[in-house]
Every structure is written in structure tokens, then in C-alpha cells.
Residue, then its C-alpha position, 0 to 999 in steps of 0.5 A: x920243982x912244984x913251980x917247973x911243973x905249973x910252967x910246964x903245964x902252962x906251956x900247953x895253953x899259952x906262949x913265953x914271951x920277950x918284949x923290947x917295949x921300945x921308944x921307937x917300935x915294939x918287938x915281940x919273940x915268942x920261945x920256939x918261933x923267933x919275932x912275931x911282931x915288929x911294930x911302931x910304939x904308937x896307940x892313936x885314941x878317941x880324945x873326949x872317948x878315951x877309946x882307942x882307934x888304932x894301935x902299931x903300924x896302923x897308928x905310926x901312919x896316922x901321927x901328923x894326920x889325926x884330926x882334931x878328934x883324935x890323938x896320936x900317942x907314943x907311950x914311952x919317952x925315952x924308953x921308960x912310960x910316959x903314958x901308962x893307960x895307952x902303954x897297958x893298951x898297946x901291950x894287950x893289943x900286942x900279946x893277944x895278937x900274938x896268941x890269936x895269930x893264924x900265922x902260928x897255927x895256934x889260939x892259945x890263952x893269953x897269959x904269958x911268962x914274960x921277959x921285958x927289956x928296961x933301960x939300964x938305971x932305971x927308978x923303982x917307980x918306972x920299974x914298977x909302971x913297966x911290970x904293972x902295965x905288962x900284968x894288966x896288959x895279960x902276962x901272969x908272971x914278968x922278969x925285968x932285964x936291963x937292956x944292954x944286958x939283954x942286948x949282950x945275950x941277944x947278940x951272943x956275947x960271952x957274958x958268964x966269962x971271966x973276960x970282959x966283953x963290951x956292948x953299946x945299945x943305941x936305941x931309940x929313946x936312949x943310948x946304953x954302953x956297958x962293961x960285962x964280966x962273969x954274969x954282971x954289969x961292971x960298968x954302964x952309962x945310959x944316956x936320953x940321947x939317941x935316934x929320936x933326939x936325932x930326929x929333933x935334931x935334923x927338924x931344927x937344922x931344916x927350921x934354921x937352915x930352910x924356914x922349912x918346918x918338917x914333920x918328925x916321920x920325915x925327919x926319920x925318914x932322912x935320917x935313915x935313908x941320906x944320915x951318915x955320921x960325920x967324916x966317918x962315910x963315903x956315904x953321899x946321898x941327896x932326897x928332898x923334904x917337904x913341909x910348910x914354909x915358916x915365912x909364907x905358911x904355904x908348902x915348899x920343899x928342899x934339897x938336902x943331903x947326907x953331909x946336912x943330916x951328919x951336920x944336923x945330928x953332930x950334937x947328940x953323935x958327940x954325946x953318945x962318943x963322950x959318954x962311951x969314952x968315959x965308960x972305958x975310962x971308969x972300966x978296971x985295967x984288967x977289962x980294959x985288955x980284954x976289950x981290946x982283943x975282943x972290941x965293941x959290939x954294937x947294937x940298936x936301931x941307931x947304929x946303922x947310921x953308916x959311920x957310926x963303928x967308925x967314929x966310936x973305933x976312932x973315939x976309943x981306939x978299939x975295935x967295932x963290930x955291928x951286930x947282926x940284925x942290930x935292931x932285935x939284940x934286946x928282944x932276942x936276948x929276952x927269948x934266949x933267957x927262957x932256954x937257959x933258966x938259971x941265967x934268967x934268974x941270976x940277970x933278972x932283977x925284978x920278977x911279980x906274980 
């Protein structure tokens, strides 16, 4: 009761926050006003300073360019941190934008109750480096929810039934496909294996096809406009890459088209399908029937590739839906968790003061 009321007077003077401290990009929800911020996970800093130059979209642009000053840093790998001092940057950064922003009317004191995302699985020690760097980072209270929990709730799923529901979370740096009933993860696989390693992926097959060496912003960029998985799209797009010739070191450019990039990220496209099978095999009969009335839902930046619904129905003989607005699942389910306390607090399985 007394805690109700500290955060109800806490309310006054700063912001509930849902962080998807993503691989890829970092989304920020704040309760009552919905995604303030939707930026890369970048940080560019000072190399022999230390100092930091750029954070976010201002950073991502710089990646590829930075002389040899500077170094262009993506904290986390896949999806846990990989370099805590800039993670805990980037996070600061992120939460005092958001309580100094003229676009919400409001200058309050950066030290929110925050919800942040973690990939299902994760070690104690990465736990403990996610709620450290968000503490250091500004916020006076952290709740942890597994990812693919989190993305369930973000995109509406009736996870407190007893009737089994199914989300696949393809993200950046990971991959996540979990069986939920009555409130809890029944089954779940989280694979390293998703939009990043695709785009590794489409800069080896350019090298070995091409002797053309691309950047992994324009491997990216490929993938997002001209990618389509397999046979599963009438998608048929064609763009041209460029980059520096690998016999000549002078620049060259290439033509390549969307069957190339579905050539291209056929390995990592087979690992997620292997893993979301395997998933339905290790599921309970019971849940498996629901499934199959209620289907798959998707979610993640990932699985826009066009095809990609297609492919998994084909994989599971199930049905597939895309989620709405795929990409801000998890960062919204973190903020719905603040209108509903009592599920917080039974999903929610790390908190600090």
C-alpha cells in the first residue's frame, strides 16, 4: 500500500517507462502517450577521450564513415550487451530525451519505473548487466520481462487463458518462438539467429558472387527493400549495391535482385523454421490443438521480410498472422504492463530498487 502511494506521488514528477533495448534499434513507450523514440542502438564516441560524439539515428549514419579518431559502437550483440559503459551512455541519453521533450509538454525528473525487454534465456550475469546499466542509466525501479512474453502482450494475445497461444519474435540480434498458457512460457527457443546475420549474410553472397565488398547498412538496405523469402513471394525487385571491387580496390557497383538476397539469407530463414518446428513438436497435445485454431502470430522487425508467414505456415501447417505494426510488439507490451500491476508482477521476473 505504502509502495501504491510513492508511486503514485512519483507519477507527478517523472515518466513510466517500456524500453526494447534492441539489437537493432532502441523503442522507448512512455504510459499515457504511447513510442516516444524509435532510434538505432548506435553510440559513436571519441576513441583516446572516451567521450561520446553521437548517439541513435545521428550515430547509425556515421557507421561506415568515422575516421580514425572516432568509433562507431553498437552496445549490444545479439540482444544481450556487449559493451556496458556505451549501453548505460545510450540508455541516459534516451531517458533524459524523454523527460526534456518539448513534444510532450513536460520537463520532469529523469527517474523512471522502467519495464525492459531480455531475450528469453538469458544468463544471470546478462540479467544483472541489463538492470545495472538501466539504474546507472537514470531509472529508480527496473522489472525485466522475457521478450517473447512481452511481444504476446504487445500484440494482444490472450496469454492468462487456459488455451495455448503461439508468438515468433524475429528481431534483430535473436530469433524467439514460445508456447504461452495461463500467464507463462510453456515452451520457447531463442536462436542468435535473425535480421543481422541476414544482413552478414547477404554481404558474403555479394563478396562470392560479385568480388564486391558492401557495407552492412547496404546490406540492410537490400534486404529491407528487394529481400523476400524463397519461393514464398511474387515479390521480384531489382537495386543496385555499391561498394569496393575486391580484385581492383576501386569502387564497382552490381545489380542484384530479390531472388539473390532470398539466395542469400536461405541459411539463417532455414535455422529459424528448424528451431519454430522443433518448438511445436516439444509443445503438450493439448496446446497444440489450440494452436491450431488460433495460429501463429508474428512479430519483430524480421518478419516483414515478404514471405516469411508463408514459409513458417508451410514449415508448421499452421496458420500465420503478422502483427500489427510487427516491430513495436515488445516495447508495447512492456507499457501495457503498467496498466495492469498484478501481471506485471506475476511476468515479471527480476526487479531492483
Amino acid at each position: 500500500m505504502a509502495m501504491d502511494l510513492v508511486n503514485r506521488l512519483w507519477s507527478y514528477f517523472t515518466y513510466d517507462l517500456g524500453i526494447d533495448l534492441g539489437t537493432a534499434n532502441t523503442l522507448v513507450y512512455v504510459k499515457g502517450k504511447g513510442i516516444v523514440i524509435r532510434e538505432p542502438s548506435a553510440v559513436v564516441k571519441h576513441k583516446k577521450t572516451k567521450k561520446v560524439v553521437a548517439i541513435g539515428r545521428e550515430a547509425r549514419q556515421m557507421i561506415g564513415k568515422t575516421p580514425g579518431s572516432l568509433l562507431a559502437i553498437q552496445p549490444l550483440r545479439d540482444g544481450v550487451i556487449s559493451d556496458f559503459d556505451v549501453a548505460e551512455a545510450m540508455l541516459k541519453f534516451f531517458i533524459k530525451k524523454v523527460h526534456q521533450s518539448p513534444q510532450l509538454f513536460s520537463f520532469k525528473i529523469a527517474r523512471p519505473r522502467v519495464i525492459i525487454g531480455v531475450p528469453y534465456g538469458v544468463t544471470e550475469v546478462e540479467k544483472k548487466a541489463v538492470v545495472d546499466a538501466v539504474l546507472r542509466g537514470g531509472a529508480r525501479q527496473v522489472f525485466l520481462i522475457e521478450e517473447p512474453m512481452a511481444a504476446a502482450i504487445g500484440v494482444g494475445l490472450p496469454i492468462e487463458d487456459p488455451a495455448g497461444s503461439m508468438i515468433v519474435d524475429i528481431g534483430g540480434g535473436t530469433s524467439e518462438m514460445a508456447v504461452i498458457s495461463l500467464g507463462g512460457i510453456v515452451n520457447c527457443r531463442s536462436v542468435r539467429m535473425a535480421g543481422n546475420k541476414m544482413d552478414e549474410e547477404i554481404i558474403e553472397w555479394v563478396k562470392k558472387e560479385h568480388n564486391l565488398y558492401i557495407g552492412p547498412r547496404t546490406a540492410e538496405k537490400a534486404k529491407i527493400l528487394v529481400g523476400k523469402v524463397g519461393k514464398f513471394s511474387s515479390v521480384n525487385k531489382e537495386m543496385i549495391v555499391r561498394g569496393r571491387d575486391l580484385i581492383t580496390g576501386l569502387p564497382k557497383e552490381v545489380k542484384i535482385s530479390s531472388l539473390d538476397v532470398a539466395e542469400a539469407v536461405s541459411g539463417p530463414i532455414r535455422i529459424i523454421l528448424d528451431n519454430i518446428r522443433q518448438t511445436v513438436e516439444e509443445t503438450p497435445p493439448e496446446l497444440v490443438s489450440d494452436l491450431m485454431q488460433a495460429g501463429i502470430v508474428l512479430a519483430g522487425g524480421a518478419s516483414q521480410l515478404p514471405g516469411m508467414d508463408q514459409a513458417i505456415s508451410e514449415a508448421t501447417q499452421m496458420p500465420v498472422m503478422r502483427a500489427d505494426d510487427p516491430q513495436t510488439a515488445v516495447v508495447r507490451g512492456c507499457g501495457k504492463l503498467f496498466d495492469n500491476i498484478k501481471l506485471l508482477e506475476r511476468v515479471t521476473f527480476f526487479n531492483k530498487w
